[in-house]
C-alpha positions in Angstrom: -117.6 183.5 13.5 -116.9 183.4 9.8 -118.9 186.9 9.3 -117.0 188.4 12.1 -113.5 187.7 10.5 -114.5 189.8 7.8 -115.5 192.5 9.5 -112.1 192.3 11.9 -110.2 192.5 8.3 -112.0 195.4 7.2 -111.4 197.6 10.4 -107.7 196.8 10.6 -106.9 197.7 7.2 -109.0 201.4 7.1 -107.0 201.8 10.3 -103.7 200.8 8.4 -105.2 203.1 5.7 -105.7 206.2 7.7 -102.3 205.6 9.6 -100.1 205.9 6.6 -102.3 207.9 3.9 -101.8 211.5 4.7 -99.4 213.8 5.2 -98.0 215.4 8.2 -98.2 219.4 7.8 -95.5 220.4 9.5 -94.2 224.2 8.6 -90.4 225.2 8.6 -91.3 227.5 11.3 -92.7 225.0 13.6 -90.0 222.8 12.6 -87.0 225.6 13.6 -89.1 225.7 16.6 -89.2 222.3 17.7 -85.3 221.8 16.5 -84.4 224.7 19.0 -86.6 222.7 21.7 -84.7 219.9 21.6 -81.2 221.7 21.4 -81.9 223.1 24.6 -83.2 220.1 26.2 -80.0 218.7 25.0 -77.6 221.5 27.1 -76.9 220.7 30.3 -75.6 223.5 32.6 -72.0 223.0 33.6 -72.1 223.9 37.2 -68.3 225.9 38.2 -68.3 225.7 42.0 -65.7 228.3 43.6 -63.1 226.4 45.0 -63.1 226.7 48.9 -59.4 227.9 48.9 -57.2 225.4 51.2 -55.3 228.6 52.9 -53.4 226.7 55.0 -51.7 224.6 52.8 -50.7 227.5 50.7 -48.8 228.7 53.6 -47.3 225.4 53.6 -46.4 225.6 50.5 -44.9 229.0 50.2 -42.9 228.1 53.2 -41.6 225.0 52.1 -40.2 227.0 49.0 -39.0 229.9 50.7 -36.8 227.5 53.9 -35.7 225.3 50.6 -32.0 223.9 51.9 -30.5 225.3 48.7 -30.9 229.0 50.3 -28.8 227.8 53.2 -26.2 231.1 51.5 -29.0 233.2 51.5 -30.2 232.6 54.9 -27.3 232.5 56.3 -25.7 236.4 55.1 -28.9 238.2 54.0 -32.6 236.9 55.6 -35.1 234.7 56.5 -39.0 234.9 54.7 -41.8 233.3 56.2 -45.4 233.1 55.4 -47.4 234.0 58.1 -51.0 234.2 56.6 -52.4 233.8 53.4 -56.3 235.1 53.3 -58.9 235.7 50.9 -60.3 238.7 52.2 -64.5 239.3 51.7 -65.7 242.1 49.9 -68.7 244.1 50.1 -70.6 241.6 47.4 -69.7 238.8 49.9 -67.0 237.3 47.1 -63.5 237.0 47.9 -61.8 239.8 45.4 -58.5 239.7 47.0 -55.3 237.0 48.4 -53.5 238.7 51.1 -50.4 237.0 52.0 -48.5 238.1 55.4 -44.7 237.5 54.8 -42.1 238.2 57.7 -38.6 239.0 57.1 -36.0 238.5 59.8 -32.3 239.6 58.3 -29.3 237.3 59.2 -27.0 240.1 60.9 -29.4 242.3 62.5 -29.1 244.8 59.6 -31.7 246.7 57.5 -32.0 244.1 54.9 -35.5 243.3 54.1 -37.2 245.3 52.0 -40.6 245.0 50.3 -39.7 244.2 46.5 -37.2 241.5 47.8 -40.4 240.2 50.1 -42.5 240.1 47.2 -39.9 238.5 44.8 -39.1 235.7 47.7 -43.4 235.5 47.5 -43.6 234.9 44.0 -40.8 233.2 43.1 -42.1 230.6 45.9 -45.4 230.5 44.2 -43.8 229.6 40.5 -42.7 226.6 42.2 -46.1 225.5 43.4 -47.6 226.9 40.4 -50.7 225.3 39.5 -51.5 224.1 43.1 -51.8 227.7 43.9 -53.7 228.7 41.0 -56.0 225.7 41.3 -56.7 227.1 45.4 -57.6 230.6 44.4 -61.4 231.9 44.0 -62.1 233.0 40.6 -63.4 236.1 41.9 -60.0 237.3 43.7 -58.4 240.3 41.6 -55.6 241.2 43.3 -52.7 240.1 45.0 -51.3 241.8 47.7 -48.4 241.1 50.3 -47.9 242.3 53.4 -45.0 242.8 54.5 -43.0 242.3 58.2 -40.0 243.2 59.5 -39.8 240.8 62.4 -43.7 241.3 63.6 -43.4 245.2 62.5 -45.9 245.7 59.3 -44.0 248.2 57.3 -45.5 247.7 53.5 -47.6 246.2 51.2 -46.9 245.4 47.5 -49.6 244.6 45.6 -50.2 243.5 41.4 -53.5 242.1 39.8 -54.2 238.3 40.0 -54.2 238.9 36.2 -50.7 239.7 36.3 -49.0 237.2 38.8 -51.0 234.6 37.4 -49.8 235.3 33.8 -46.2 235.7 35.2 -46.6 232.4 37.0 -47.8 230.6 34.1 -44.5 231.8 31.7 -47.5 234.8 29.6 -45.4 237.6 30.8 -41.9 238.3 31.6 -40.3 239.4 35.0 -39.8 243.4 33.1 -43.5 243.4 31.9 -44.7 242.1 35.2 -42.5 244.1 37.6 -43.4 247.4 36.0 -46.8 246.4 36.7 -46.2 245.9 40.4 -47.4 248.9 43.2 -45.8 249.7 46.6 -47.5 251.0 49.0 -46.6 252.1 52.7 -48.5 250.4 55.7 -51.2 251.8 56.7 
């Protein structure tokens, strides 16, 4: 037993020796190369989903805006505006690229008060009030904005404007001159 301890001494210290002796050839190369490794191990995708727009209470919403008791003047001597609809529409890439939102005008005294631009106004003025609950329901992929307009149950026009635009608008980036020379009317189709 007395030889082996020895022996046992011996092999742990050349194995002590050859652990700590000599030195580690690493290039810079392989070292860039390993530092990039572990900078992408340590990314981590950020996963966006698309929100699944909650149409319906967009149109809740919008309405709750637009029969607000302090119009009672307003509804009373010039019209009514109801959401009907709002949509997301699919396009040919299977994304949603547009909100379409169905707006009905009824005027108070049976006249020919409701016209698109006030419709689209009444619309977006609505929105401002709701303003980042409706942003928040939209699809990142939508890239315009159109209404569609009723008189009674009558389509009669659509006014449109990029997403771009109302979303700047609603958010205080624009003014009401910049964005309403940005807006298009169209007749219905």
């Amino acid at each position: 037993m007395k030889r082996l301890l020895p022996i046992l001494l011996f092999f742990v210290l050349l194995l002590l020796n050859a652990c700590g002796n000599y030195p580690v050839g690493v290039s810079p190369s392989e070292g860039t190369a390993v530092g990039k490794t572990q900078t992408a191990v340590a990314w981590t995708p950020t996963i966006s989903p698309t929100p699944v727009p909650n149409q319906s209470k967009i149109v809740e919403w919008l309405n709750t805006e637009l029969s607000n008791a302090d119009d009672a003047l307003e509804h009373t001597l010039d019209a009514k505006y109801q959401v009907v609809d709002v949509s997301f529409p699919i396009a040919s890439n299977g994304l949603a690229a547009a909100m379409r939102v169905d707006i009905r005008c009824e005027c108070a005294t049976y006249g020919q008060c409701c016209t698109p631009e006030r419709m689209f106004v009444a619309t977006v003025e609505s929105m401002k009030k709701r303003e980042d609950k409706i942003i928040e329901q939209v699809p990142l992929t939508v890239s315009w904005m159109k209404v569609i307009c009723y008189d009674h149950m009558n389509q009669f026009a659509i006014v449109s404007a990029s997403w771009a635009d109302v979303k700047s608008y609603l958010q205080g980036q624009i003014n009401g001159y910049q964005f309403g020379a940005r807006v298009i009317r169209g007749d219905a189709p």
